[in-house]
Biopython code that builds the backbone (N, CA, C, O; Angstrom):
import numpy as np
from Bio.PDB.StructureBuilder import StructureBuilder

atoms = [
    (1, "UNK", "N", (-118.184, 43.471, -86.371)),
    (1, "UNK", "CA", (-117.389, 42.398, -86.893)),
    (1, "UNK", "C", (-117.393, 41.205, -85.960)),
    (1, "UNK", "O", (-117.886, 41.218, -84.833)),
    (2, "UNK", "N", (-116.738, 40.070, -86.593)),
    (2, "UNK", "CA", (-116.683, 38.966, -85.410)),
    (2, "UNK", "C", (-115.541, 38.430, -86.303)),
    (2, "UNK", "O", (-115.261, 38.588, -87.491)),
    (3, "UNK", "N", (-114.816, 37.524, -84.971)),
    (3, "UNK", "CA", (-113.556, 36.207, -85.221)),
    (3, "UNK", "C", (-113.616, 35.452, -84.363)),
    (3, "UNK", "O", (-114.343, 35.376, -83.372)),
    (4, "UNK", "N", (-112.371, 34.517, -84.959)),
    (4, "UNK", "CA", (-111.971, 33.532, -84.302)),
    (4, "UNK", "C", (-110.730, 33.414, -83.403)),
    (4, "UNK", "O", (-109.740, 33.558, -84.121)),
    (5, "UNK", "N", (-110.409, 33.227, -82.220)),
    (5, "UNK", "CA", (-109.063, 33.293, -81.790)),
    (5, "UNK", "C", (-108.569, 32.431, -82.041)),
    (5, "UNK", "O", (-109.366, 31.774, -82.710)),
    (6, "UNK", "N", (-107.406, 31.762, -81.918)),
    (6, "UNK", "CA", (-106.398, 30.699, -81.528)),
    (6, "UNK", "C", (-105.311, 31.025, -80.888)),
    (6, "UNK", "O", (-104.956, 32.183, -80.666)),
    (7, "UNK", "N", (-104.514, 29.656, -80.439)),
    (7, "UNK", "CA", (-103.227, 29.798, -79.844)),
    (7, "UNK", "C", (-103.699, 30.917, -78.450)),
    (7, "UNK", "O", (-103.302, 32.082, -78.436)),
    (8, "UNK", "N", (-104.381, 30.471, -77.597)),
    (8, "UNK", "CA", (-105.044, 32.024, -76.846)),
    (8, "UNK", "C", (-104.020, 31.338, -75.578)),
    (8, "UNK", "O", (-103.681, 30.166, -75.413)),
    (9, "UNK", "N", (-103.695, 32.563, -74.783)),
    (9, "UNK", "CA", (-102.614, 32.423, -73.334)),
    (9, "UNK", "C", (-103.620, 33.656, -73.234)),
    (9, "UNK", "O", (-104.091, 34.462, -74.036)),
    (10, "UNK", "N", (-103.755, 33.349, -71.479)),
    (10, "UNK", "CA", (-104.230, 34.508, -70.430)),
    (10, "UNK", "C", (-105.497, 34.870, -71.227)),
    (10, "UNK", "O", (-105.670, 36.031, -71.597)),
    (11, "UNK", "N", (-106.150, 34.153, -71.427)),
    (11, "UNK", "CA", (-107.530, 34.231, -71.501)),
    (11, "UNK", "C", (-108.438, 35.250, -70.764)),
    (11, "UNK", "O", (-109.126, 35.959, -71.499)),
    (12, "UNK", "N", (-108.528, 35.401, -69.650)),
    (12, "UNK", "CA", (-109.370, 36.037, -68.933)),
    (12, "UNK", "C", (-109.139, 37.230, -68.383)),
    (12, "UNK", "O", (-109.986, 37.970, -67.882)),
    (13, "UNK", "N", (-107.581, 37.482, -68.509)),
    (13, "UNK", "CA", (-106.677, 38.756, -68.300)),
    (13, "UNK", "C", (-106.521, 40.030, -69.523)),
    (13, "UNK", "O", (-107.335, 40.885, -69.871)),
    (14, "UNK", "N", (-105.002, 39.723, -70.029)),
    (14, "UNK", "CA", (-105.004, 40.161, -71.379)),
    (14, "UNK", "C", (-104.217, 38.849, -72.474)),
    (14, "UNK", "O", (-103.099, 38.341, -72.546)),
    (15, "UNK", "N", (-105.651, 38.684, -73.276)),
    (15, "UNK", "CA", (-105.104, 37.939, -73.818)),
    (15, "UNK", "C", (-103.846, 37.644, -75.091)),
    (15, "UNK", "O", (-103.649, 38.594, -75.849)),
    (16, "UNK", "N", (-103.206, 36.653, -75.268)),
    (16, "UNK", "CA", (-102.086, 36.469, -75.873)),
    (16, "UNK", "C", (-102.757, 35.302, -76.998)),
    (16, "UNK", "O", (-103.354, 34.249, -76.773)),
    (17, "UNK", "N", (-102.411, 35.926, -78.199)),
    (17, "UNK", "CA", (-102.696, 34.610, -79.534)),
    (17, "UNK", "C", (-102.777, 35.074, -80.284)),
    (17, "UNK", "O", (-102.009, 36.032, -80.373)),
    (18, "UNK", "N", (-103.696, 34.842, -81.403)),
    (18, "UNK", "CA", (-103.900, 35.298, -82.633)),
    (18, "UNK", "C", (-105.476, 35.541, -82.950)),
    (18, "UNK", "O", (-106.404, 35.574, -82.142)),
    (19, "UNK", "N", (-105.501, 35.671, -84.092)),
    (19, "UNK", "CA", (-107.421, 36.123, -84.358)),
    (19, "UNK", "C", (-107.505, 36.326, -85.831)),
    (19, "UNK", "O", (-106.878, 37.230, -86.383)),
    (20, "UNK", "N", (-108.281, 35.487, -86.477)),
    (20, "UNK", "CA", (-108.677, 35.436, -87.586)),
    (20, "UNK", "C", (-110.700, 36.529, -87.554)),
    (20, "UNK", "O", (-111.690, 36.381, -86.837)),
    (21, "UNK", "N", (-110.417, 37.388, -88.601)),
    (21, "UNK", "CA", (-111.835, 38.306, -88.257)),
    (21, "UNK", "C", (-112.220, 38.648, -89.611)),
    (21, "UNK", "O", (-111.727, 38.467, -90.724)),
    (22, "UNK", "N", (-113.278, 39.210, -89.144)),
    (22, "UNK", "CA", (-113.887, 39.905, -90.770)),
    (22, "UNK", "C", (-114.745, 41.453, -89.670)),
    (22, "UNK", "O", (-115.488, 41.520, -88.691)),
    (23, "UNK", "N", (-114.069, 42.416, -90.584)),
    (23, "UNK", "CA", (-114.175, 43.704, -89.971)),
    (23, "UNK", "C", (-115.260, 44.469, -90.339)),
    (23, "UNK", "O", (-114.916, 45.255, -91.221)),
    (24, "UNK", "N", (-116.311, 44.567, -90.074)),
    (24, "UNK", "CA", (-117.649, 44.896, -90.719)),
    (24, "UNK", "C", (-116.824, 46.341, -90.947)),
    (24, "UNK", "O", (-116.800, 46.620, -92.145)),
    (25, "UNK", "N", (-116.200, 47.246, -90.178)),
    (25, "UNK", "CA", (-115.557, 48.934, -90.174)),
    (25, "UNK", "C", (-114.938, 48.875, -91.322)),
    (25, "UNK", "O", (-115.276, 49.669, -92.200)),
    (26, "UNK", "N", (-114.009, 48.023, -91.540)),
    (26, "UNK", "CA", (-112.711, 47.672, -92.499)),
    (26, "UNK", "C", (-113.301, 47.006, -93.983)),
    (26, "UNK", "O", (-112.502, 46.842, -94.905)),
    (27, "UNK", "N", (-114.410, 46.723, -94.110)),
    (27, "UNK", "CA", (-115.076, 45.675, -94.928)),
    (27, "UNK", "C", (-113.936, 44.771, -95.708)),
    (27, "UNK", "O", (-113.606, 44.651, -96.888)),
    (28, "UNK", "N", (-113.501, 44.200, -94.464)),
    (28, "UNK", "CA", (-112.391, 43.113, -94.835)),
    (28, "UNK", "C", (-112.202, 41.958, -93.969)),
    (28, "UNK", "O", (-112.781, 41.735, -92.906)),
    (29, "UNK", "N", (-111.017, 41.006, -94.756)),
    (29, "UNK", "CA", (-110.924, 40.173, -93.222)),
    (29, "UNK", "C", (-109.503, 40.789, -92.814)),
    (29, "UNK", "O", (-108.854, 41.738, -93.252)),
    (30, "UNK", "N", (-109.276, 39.792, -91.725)),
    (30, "UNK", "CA", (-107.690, 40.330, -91.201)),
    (30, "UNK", "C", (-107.116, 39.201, -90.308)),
    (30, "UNK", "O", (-107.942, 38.692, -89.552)),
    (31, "UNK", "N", (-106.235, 38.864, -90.271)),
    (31, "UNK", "CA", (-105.270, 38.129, -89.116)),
    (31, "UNK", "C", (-104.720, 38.914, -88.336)),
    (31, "UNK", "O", (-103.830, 39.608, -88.827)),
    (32, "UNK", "N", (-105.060, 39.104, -86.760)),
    (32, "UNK", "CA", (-104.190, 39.710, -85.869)),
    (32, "UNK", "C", (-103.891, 39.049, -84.756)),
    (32, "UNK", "O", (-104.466, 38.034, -84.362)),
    (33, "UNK", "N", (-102.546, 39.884, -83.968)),
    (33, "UNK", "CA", (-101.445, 39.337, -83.379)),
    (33, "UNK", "C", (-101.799, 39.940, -81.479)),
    (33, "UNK", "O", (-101.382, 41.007, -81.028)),
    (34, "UNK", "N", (-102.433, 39.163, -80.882)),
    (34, "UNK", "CA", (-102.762, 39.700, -79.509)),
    (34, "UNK", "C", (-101.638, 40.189, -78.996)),
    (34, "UNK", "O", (-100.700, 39.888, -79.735)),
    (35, "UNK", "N", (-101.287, 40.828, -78.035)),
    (35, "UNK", "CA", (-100.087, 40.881, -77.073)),
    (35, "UNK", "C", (-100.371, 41.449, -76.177)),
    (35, "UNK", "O", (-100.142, 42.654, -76.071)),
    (36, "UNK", "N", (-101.179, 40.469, -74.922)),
    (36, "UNK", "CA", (-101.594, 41.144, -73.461)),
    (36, "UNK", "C", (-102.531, 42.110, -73.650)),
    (36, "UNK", "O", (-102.585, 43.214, -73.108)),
    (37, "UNK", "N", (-103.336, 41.585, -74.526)),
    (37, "UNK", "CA", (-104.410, 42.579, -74.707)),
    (37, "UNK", "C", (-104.632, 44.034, -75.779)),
    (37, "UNK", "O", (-105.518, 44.856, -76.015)),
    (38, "UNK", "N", (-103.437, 43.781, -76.155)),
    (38, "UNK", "CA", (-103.266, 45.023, -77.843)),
    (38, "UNK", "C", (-103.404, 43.825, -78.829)),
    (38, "UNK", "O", (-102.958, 42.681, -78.907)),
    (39, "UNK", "N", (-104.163, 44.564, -79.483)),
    (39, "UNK", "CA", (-104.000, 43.905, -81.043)),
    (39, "UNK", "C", (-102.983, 44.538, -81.985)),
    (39, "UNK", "O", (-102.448, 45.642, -81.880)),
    (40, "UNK", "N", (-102.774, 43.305, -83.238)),
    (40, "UNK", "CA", (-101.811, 44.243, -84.276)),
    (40, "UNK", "C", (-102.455, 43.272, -85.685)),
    (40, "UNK", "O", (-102.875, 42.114, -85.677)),
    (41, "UNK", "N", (-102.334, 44.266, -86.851)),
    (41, "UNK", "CA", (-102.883, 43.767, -87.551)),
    (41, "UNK", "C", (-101.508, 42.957, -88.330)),
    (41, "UNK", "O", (-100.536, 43.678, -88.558)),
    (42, "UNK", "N", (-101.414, 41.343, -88.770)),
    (42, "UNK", "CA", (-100.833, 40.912, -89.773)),
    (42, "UNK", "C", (-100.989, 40.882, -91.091)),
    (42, "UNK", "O", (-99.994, 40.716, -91.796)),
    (43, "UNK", "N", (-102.415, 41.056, -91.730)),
    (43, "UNK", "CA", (-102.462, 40.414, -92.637)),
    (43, "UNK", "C", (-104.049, 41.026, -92.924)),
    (43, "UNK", "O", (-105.030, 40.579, -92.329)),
    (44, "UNK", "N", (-104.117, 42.118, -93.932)),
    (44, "UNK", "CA", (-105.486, 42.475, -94.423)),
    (44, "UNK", "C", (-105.854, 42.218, -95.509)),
    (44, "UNK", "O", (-105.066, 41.830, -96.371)),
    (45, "UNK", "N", (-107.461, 42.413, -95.778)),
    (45, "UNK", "CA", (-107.854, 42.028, -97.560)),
    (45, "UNK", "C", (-109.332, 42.609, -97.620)),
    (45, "UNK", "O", (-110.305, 42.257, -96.953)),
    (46, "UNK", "N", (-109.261, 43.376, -98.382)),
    (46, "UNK", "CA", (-110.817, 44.032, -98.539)),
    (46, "UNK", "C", (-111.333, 42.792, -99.277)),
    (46, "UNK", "O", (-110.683, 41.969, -99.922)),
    (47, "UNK", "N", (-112.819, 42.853, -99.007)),
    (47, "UNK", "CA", (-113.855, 41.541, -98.877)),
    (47, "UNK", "C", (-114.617, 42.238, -100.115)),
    (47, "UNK", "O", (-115.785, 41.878, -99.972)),
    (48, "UNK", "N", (-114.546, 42.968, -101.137)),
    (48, "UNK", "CA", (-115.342, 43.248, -101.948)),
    (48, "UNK", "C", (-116.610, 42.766, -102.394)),
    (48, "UNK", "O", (-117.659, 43.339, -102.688)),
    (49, "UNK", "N", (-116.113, 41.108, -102.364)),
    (49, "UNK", "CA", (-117.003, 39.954, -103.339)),
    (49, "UNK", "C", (-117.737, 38.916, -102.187)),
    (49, "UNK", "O", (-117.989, 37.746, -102.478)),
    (50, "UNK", "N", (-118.028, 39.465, -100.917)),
    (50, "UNK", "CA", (-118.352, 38.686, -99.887)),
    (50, "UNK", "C", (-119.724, 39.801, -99.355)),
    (50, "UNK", "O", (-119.811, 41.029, -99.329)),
    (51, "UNK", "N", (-120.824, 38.526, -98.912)),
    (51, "UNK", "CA", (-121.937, 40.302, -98.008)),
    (51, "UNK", "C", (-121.920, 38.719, -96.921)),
    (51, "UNK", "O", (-121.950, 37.496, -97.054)),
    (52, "UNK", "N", (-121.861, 39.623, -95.996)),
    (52, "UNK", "CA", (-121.874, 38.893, -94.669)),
    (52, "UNK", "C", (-122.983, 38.873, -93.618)),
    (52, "UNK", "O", (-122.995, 38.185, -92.597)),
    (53, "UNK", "N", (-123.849, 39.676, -94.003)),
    (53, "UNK", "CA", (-125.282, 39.773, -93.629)),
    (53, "UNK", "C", (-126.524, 38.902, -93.696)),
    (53, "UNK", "O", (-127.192, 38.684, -94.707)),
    (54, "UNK", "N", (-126.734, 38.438, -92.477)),
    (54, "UNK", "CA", (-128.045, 37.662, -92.920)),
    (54, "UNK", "C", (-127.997, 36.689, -93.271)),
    (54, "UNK", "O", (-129.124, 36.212, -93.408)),
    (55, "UNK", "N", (-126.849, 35.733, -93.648)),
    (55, "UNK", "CA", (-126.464, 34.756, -94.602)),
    (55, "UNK", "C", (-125.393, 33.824, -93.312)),
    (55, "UNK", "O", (-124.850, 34.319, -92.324)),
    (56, "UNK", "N", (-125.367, 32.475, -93.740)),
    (56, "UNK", "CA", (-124.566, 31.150, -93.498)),
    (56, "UNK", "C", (-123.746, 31.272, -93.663)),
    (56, "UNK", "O", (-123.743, 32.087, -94.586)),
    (57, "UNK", "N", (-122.288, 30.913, -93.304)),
    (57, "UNK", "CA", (-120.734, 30.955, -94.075)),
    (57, "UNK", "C", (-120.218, 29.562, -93.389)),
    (57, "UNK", "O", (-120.866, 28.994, -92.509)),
    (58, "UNK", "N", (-119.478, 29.278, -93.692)),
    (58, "UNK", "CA", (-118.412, 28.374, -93.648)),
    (58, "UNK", "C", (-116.981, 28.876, -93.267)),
    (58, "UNK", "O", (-116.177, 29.307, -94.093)),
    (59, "UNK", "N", (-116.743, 28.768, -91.863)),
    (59, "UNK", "CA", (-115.511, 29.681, -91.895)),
    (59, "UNK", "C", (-114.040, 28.248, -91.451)),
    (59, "UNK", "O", (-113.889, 27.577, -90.430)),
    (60, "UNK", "N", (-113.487, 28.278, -92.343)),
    (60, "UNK", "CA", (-112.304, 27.381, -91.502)),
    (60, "UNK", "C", (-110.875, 28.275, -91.639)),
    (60, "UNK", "O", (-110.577, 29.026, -92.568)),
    (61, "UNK", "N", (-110.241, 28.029, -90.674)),
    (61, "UNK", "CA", (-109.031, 28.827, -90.241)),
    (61, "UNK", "C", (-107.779, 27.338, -90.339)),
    (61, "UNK", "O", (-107.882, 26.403, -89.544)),
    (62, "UNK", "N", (-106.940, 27.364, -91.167)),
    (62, "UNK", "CA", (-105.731, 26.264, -90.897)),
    (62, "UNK", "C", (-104.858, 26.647, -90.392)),
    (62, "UNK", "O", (-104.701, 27.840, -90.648)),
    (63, "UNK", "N", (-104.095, 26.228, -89.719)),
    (63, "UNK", "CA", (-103.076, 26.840, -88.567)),
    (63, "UNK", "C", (-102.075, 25.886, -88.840)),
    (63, "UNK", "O", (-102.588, 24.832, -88.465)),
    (64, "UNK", "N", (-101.087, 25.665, -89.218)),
    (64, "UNK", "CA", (-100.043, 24.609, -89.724)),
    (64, "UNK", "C", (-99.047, 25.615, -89.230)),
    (64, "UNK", "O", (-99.103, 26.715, -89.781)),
    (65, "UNK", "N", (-97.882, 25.394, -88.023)),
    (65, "UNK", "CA", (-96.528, 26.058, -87.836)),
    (65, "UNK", "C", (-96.816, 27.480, -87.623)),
    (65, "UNK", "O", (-97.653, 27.975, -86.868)),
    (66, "UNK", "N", (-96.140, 27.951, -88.267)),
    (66, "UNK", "CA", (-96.318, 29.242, -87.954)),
    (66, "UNK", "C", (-96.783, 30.518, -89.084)),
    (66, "UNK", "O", (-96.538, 31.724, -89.103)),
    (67, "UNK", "N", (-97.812, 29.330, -90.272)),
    (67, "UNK", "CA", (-99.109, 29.572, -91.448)),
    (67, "UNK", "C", (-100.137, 29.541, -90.921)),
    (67, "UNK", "O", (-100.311, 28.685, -90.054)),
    (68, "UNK", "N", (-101.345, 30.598, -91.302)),
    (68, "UNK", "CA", (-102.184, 30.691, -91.440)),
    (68, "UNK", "C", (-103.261, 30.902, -92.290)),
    (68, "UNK", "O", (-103.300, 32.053, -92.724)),
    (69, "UNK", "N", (-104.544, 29.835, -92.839)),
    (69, "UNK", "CA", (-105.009, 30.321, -94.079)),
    (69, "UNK", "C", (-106.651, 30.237, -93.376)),
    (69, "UNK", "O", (-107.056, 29.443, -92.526)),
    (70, "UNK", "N", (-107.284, 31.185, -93.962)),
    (70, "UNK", "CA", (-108.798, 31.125, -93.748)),
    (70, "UNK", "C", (-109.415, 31.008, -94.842)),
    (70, "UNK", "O", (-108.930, 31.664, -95.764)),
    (71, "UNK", "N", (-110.515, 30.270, -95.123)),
    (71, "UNK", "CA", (-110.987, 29.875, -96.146)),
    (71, "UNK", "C", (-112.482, 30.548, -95.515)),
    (71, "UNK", "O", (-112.630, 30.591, -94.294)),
    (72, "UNK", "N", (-113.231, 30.905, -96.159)),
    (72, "UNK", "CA", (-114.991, 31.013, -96.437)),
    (72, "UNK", "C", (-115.617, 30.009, -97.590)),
    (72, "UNK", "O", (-115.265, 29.792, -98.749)),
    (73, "UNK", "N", (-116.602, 29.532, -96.852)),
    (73, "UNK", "CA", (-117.128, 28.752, -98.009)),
    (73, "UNK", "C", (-116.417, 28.107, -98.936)),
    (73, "UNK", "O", (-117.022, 27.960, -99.999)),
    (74, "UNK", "N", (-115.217, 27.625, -98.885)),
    (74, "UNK", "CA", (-114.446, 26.716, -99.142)),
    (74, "UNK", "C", (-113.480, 27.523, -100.177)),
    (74, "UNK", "O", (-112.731, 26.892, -100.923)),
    (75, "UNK", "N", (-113.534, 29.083, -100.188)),
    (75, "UNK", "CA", (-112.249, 29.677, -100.772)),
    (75, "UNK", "C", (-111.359, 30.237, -100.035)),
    (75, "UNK", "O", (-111.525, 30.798, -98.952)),
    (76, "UNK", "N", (-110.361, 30.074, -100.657)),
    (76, "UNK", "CA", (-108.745, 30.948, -99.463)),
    (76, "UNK", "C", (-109.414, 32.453, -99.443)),
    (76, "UNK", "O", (-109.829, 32.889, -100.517)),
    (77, "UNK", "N", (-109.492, 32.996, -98.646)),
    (77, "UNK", "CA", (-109.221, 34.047, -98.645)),
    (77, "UNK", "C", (-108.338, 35.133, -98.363)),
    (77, "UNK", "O", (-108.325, 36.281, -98.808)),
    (78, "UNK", "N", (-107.460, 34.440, -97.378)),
    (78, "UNK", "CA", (-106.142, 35.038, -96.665)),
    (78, "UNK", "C", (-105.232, 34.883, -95.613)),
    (78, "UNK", "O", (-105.671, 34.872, -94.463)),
    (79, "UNK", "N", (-103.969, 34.756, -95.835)),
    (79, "UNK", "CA", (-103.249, 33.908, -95.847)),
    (79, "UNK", "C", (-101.870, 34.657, -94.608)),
    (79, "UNK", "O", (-101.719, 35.861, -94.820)),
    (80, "UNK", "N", (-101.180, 34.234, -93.743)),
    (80, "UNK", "CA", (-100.654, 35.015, -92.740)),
    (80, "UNK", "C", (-99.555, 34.083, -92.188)),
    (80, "UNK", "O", (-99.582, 32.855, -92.105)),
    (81, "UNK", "N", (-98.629, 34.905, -91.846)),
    (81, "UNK", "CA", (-97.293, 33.965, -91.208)),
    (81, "UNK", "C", (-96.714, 34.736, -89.885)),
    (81, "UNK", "O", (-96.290, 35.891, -89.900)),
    (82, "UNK", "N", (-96.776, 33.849, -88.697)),
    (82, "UNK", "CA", (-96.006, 34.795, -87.644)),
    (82, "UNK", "C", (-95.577, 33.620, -86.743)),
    (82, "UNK", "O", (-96.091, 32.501, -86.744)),
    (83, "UNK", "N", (-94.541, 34.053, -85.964)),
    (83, "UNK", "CA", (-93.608, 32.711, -85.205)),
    (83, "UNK", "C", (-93.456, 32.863, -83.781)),
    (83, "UNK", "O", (-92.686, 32.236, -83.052)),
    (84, "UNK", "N", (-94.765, 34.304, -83.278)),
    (84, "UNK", "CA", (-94.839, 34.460, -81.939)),
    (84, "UNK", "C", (-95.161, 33.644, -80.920)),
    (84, "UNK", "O", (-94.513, 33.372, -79.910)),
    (85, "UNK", "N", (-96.290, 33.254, -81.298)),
    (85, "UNK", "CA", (-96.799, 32.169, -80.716)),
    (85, "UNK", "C", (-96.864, 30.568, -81.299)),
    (85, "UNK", "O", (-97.870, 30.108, -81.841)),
    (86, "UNK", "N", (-95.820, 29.939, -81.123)),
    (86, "UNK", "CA", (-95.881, 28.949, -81.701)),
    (86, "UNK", "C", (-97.429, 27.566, -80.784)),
    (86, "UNK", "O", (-97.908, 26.543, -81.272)),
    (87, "UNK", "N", (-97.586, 27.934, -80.030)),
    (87, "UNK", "CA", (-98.801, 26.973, -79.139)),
    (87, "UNK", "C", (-99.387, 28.180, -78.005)),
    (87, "UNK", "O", (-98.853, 29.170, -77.504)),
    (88, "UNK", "N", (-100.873, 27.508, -77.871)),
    (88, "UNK", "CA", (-101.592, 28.301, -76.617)),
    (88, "UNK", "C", (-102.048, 27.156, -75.908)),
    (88, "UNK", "O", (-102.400, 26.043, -76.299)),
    (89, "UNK", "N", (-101.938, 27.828, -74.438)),
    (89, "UNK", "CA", (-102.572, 27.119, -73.378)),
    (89, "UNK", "C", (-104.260, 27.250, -73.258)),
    (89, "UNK", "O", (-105.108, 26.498, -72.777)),
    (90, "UNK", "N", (-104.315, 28.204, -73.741)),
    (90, "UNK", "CA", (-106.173, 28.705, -73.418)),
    (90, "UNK", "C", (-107.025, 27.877, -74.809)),
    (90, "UNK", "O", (-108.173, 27.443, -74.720)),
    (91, "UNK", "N", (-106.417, 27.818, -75.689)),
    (91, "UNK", "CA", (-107.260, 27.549, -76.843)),
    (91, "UNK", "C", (-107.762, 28.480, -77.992)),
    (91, "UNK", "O", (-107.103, 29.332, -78.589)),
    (92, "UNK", "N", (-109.164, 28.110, -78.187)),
    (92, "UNK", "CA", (-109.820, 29.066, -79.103)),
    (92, "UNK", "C", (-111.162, 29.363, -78.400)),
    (92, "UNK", "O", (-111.701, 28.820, -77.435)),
    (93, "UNK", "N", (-111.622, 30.650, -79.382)),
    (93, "UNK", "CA", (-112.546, 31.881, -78.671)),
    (93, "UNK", "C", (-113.234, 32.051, -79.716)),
    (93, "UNK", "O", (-113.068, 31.510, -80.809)),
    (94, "UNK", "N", (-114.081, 32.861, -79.383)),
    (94, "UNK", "CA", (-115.229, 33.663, -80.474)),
    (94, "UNK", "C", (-114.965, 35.362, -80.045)),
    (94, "UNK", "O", (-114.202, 35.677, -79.131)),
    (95, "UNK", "N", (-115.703, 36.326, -80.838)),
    (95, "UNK", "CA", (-115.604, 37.365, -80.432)),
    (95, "UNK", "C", (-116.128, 38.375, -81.631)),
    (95, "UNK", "O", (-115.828, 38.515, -82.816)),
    (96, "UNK", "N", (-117.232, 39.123, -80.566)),
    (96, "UNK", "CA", (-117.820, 40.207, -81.601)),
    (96, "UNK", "C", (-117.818, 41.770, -81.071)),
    (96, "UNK", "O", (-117.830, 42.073, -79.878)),
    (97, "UNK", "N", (-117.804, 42.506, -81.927)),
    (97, "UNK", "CA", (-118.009, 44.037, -81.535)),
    (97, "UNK", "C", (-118.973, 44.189, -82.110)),
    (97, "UNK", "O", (-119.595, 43.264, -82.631)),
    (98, "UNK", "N", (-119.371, 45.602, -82.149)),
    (98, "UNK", "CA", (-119.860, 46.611, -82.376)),
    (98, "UNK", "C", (-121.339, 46.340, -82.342)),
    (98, "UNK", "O", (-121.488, 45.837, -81.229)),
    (99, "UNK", "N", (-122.505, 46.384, -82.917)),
    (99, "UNK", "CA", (-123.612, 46.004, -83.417)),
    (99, "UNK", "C", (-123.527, 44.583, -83.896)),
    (99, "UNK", "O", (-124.398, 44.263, -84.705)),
    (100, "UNK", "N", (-122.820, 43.846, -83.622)),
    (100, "UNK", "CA", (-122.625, 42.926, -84.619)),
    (100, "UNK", "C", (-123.231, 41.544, -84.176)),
    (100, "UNK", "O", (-122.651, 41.118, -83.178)),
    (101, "UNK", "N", (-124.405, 40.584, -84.714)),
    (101, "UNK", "CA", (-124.848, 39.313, -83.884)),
    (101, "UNK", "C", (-124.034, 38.305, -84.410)),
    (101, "UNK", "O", (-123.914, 38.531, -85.615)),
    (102, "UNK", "N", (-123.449, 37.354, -84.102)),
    (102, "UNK", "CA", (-122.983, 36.004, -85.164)),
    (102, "UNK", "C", (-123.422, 35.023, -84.161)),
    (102, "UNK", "O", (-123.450, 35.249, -82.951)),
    (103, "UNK", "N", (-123.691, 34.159, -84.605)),
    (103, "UNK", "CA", (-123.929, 32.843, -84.075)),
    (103, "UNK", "C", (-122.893, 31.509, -84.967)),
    (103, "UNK", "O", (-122.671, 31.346, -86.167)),
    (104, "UNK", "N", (-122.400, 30.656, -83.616)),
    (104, "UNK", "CA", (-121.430, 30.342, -83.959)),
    (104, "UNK", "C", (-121.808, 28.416, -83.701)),
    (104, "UNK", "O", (-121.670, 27.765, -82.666)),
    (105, "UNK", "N", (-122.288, 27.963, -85.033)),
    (105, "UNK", "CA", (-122.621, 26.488, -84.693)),
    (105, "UNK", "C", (-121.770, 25.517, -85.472)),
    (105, "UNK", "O", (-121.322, 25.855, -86.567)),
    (106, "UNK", "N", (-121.487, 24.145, -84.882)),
    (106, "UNK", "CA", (-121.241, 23.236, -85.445)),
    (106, "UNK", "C", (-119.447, 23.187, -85.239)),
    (106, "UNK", "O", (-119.004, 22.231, -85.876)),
    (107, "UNK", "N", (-118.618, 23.778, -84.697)),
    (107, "UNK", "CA", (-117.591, 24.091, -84.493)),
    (107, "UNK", "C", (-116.734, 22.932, -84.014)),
    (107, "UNK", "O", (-117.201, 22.075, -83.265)),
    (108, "UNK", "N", (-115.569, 22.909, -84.415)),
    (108, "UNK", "CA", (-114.735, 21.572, -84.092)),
    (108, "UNK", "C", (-112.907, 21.726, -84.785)),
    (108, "UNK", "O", (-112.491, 22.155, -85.861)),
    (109, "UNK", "N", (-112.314, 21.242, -83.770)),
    (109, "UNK", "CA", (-110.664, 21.845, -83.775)),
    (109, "UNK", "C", (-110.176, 20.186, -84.071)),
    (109, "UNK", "O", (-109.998, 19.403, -83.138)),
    (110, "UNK", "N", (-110.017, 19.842, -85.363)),
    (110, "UNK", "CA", (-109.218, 18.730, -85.926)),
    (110, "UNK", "C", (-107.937, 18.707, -85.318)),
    (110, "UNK", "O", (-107.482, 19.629, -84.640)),
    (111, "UNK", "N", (-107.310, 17.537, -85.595)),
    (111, "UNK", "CA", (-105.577, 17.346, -84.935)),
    (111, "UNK", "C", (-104.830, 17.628, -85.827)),
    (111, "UNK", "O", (-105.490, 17.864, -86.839)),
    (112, "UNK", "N", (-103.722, 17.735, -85.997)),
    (112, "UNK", "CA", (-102.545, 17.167, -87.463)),
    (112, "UNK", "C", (-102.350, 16.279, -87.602)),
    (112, "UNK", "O", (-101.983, 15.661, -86.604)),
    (113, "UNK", "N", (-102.430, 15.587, -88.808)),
    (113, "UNK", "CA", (-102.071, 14.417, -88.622)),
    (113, "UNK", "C", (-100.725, 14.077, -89.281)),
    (113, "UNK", "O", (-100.607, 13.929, -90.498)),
    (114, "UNK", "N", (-99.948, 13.988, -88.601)),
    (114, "UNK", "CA", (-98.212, 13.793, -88.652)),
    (114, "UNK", "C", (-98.167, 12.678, -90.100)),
    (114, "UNK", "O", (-98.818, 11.642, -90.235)),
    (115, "UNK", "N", (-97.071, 13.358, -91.180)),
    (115, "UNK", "CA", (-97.043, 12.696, -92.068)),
    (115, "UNK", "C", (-95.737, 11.641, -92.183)),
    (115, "UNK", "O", (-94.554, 11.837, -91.903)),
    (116, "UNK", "N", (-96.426, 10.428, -92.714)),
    (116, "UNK", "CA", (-94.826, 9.491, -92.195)),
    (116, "UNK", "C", (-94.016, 8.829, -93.259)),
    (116, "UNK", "O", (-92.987, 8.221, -92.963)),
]
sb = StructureBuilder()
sb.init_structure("model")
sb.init_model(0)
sb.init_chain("A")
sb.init_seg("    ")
for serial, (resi, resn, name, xyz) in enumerate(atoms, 1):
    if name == "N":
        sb.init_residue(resn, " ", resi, " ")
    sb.init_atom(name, np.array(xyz, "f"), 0.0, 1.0, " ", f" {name:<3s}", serial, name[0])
structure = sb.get_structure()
């Protein structure tokens, strides 16, 4: 499988944030909740209608408060709420297990833009 982190604290230790993934084991995606290096799962969804092999995706993750939505290829796919971490000092990450190659191009962390 591979994801995305955000909101990351203690980066290089155990890290603290969140993680948007797609679980090649689980054949799903998932939102989970770091804490010093344990994971916890928030938020699962079997991927039935998705093959992740071999193929391009489009992955964007929105992070608004304490919402989370990931889209593929420009559909929601799943959707997560938690108020642990409201900001990270470390940022965002990549991250793969198992057998798994991803290559990760073109990547870029937009601002909010405060509505007035």
């Amino acid at each position: 499988g591979y994801g995305v982190l955000f909101r990351l604290q203690n980066v290089s230790t155990e890290p603290t944030g969140y993680a948007f993934q797609y679980d090649k084991g689980a054949r799903g995606f998932v939102f989970r909740k770091w804490t010093n290096g344990s994971e916890k799962t928030l938020r699962y969804k079997r991927a039935f209608d998705h093959d992740f092999y071999n193929e391009e995706h489009d992955v964007e993750i929105h992070v608004n408060g304490d919402t989370f939505d990931a889209y593929i290829d420009g559909e929601l796919v799943l959707s997560a709420s938690d108020s642990s971490y409201p900001t990270g000092s470390g940022g965002v990450g990549f991250r793969t297990w198992g057998n798994t190659r991803a290559c990760f191009h073109g990547f870029s962390v937009d601002p909010l833009i405060a509505d007035e």
